[in-house]
C-alpha positions as CSV (number, residue, x, y, z in Angstrom):
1,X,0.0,0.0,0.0
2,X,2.8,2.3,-0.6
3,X,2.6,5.2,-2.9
4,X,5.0,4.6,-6.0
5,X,5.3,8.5,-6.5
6,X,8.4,9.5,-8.3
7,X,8.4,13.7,-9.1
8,X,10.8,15.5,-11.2
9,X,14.2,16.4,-10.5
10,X,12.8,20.3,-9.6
11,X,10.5,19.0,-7.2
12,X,12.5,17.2,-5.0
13,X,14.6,19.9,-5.1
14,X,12.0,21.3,-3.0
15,X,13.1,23.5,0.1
16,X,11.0,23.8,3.3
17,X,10.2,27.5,3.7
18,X,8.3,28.1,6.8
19,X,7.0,25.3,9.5
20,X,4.3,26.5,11.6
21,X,4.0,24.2,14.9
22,X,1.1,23.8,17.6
23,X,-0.4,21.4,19.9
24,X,-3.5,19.4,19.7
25,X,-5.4,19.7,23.2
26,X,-7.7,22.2,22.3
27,X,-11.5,20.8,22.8
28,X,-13.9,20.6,19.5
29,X,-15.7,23.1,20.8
30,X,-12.7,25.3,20.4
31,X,-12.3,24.3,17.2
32,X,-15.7,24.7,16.0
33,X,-15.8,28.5,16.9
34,X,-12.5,29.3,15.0
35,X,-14.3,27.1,12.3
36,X,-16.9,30.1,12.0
37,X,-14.4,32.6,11.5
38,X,-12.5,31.2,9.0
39,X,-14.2,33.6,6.4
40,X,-13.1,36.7,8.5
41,X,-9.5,36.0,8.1
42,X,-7.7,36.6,4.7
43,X,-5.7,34.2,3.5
44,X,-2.5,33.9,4.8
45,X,0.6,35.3,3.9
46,X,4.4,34.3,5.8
47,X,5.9,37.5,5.8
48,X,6.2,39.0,9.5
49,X,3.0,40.6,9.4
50,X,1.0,37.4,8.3
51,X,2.8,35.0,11.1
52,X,1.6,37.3,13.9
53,X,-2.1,37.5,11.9
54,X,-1.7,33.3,12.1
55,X,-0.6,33.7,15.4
56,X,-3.5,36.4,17.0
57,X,-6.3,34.4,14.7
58,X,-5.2,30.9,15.3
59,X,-6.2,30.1,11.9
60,X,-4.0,29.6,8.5
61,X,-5.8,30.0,5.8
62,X,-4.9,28.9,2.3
63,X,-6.2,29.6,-1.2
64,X,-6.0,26.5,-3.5
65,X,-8.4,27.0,-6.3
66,X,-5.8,28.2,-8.8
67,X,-2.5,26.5,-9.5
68,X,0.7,27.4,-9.3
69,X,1.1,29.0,-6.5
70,X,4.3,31.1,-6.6
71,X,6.2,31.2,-3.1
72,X,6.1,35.1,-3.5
73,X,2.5,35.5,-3.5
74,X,2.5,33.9,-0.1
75,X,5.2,36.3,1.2
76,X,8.0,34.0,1.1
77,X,11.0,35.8,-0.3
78,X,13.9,33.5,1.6
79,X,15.3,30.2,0.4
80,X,15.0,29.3,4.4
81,X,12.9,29.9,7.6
82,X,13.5,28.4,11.0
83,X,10.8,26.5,12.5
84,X,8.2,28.7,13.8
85,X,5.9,27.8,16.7
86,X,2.0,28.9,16.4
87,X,0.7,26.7,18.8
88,X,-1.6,25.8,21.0
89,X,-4.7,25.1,18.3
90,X,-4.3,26.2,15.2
91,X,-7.1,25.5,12.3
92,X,-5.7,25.0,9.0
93,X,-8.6,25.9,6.4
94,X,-7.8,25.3,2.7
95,X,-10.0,26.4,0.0
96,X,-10.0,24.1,-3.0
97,X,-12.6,23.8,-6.6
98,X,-15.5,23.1,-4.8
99,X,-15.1,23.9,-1.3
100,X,-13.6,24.4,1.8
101,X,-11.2,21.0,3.7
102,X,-10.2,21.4,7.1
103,X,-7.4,20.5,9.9
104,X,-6.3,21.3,13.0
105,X,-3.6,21.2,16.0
106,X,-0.4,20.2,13.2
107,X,2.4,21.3,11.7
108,X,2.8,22.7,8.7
109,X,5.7,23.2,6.1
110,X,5.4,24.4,2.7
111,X,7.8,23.6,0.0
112,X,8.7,24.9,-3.6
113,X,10.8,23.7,-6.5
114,X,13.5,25.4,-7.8
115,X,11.5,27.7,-9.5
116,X,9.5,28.7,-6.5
117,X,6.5,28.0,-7.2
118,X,4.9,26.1,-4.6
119,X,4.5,22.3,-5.0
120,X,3.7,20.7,-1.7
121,X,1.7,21.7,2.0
122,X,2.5,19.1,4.7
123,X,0.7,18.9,7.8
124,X,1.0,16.8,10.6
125,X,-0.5,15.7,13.9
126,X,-0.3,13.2,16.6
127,X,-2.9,11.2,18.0
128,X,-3.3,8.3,20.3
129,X,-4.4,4.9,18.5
130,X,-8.6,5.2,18.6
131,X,-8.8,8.8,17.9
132,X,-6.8,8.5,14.6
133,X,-8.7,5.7,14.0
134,X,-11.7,7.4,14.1
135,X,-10.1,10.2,11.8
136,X,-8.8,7.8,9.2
137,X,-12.6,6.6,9.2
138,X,-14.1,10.6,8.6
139,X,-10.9,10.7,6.1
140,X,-13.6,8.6,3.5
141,X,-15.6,11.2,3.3
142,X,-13.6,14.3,4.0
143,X,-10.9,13.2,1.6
144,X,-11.9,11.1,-0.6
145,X,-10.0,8.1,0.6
146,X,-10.6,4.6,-0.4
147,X,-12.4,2.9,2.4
148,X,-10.5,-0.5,1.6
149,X,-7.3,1.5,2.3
150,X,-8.5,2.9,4.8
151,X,-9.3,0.1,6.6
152,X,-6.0,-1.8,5.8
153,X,-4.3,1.4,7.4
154,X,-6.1,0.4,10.3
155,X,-5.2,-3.1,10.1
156,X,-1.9,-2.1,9.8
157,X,-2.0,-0.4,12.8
158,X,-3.5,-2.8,14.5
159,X,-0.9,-5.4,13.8
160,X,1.8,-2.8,14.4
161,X,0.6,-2.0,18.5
162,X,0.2,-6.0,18.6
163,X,2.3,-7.7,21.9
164,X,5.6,-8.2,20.2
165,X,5.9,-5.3,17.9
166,X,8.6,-2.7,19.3
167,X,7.0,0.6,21.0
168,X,9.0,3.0,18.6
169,X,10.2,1.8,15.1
170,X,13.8,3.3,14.1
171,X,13.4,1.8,10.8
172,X,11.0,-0.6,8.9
173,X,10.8,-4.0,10.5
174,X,9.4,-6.7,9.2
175,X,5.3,-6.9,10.4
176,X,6.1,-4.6,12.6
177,X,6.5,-1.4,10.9
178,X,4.3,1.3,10.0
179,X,4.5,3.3,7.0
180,X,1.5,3.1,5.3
181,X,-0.3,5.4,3.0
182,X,-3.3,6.1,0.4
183,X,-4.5,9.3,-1.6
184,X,-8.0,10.3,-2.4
185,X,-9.9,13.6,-3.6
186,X,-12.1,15.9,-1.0
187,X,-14.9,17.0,-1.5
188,X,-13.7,20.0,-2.3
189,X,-11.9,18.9,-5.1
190,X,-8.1,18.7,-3.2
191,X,-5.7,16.1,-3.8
192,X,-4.4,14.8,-0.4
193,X,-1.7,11.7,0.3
194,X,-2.1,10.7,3.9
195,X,0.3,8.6,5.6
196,X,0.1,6.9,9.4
197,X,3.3,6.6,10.9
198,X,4.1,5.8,14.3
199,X,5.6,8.7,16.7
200,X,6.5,7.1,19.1
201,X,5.1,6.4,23.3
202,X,1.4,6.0,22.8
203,X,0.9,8.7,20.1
204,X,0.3,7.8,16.2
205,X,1.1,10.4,13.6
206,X,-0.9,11.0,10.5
207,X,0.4,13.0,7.9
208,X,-1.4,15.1,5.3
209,X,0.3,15.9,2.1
210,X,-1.4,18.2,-0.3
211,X,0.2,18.1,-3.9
212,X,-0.1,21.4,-5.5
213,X,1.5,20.3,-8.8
214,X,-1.1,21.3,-11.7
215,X,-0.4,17.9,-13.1
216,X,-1.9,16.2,-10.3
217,X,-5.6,17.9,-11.1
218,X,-5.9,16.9,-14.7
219,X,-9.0,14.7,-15.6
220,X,-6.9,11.9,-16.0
221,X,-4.7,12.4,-13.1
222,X,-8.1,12.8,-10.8
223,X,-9.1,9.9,-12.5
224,X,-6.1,7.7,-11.4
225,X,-6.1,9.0,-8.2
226,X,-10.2,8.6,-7.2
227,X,-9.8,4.6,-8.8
228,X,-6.2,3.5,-7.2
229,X,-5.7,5.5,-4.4
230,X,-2.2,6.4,-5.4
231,X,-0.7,9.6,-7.1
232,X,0.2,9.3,-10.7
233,X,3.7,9.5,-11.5
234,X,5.0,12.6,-13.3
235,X,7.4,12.5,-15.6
236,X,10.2,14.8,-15.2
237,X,10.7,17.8,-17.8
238,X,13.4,16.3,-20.8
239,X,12.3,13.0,-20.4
């Protein structure tokens, strides 16, 4: 169940520009009011000015209705930024096609190719074993995923937390390692890879990676995606 996703030479030439950090104890509740406000805030920007806006609003809003995105138009003029911590609960809202996804409590990098033009959005967050169950189960219908890999995530998982199976996996072992991923399309029409990787004591990381490439959102490539669950392969530029 592993994605067989090779990009071009620019892409994973990629450089992480800005990582935006923040806990995940915040109570739904919480959530569900920033949730309302989303449409107050503009999108976000990562100059100076738009990290404290991220930081006072607690929300990071994206605009992903029209690709490229060039690392400018989001304020990023450096080829590096430190890690920057907007914790505790922050609500990542992207607008895609067709609507709005939603996230919360992660972290976030952002990466471009060589020519700067944004081509991947990372988030992260931790979660003990049920509760990311229970997400990988909404993940069906708020991202499109495959329910049969969905469920073989979970199986995965399961077999991984088995009696036998180390705690904390430094690399893959055997039936005991987890690394396991799928792809689907939201609702609102954005292309998401999610992987479930273990993070160690009792918490279980899942990892949502947004593609921003134009190629991915082709009929054909949407096509792929929606029937395999698995990102097309691009072919690199020259070939």
């Amino acid at each position: 169940m592993r994605s067989r996703l090779r990009v071009g030479a620019a892409v994973s030439a990629g450089i992480i520009l800005a990582t935006l950090l923040s806990a995940c104890g915040k109570a739904p509740s919480d959530f569900d009011a920033l949730a309302r406000k989303v449409d107050t805030v503009p999108y976000s920007r990562f100059d100076d000015a738009g990290k404290d806006h991220i930081y006072d609003s607690r929300i990071l809003r994206m605009d992903l209705r029209s690709l490229p995105i060039s690392g400018s138009s989001l304020g990023i003029a450096r080829d590096r930024w430190p890690a920057l911590s907007f914790g505790p609960g922050l609500l990542l809202a992207f607008d895609g096609p067709s609507g709005r996804s939603t996230s919360r409590a992660v972290t976030v990098s952002i990466t471009t190719d060589t020519d700067g033009v944004v081509n991947w959005v990372h988030a992260n967050r931790s979660l003990p074993a049920d509760e990311l169950i229970a997400e990988l189960r909404r993940g069906v219908e708020d991202w499109g995923l495959p329910r049969d890999d969905v469920e073989a995530l979970i199986a995965d998982l399961h077999r991984h937390l088995a009696p036998g199976c180390p705690e904390v996996v430094p690399k893959l072992i055997a039936d005991c390692s987890l690394g396991s991923d799928t792809t689907g399309v939201a609702p609102s029409g954005i292309v998401a890879h999610v992987e479930v990787r273990h993070d160690g004591d009792d918490l279980i990381q899942i990892s949502y990676k947004l593609p921003l490439s134009p190629a991915y959102y082709t009929p054909s490539a949407l096509t792929t995606i929606r029937t395999t669950g698995r990102l097309p392969r691009l072919t690199p530029a020259g070939e």
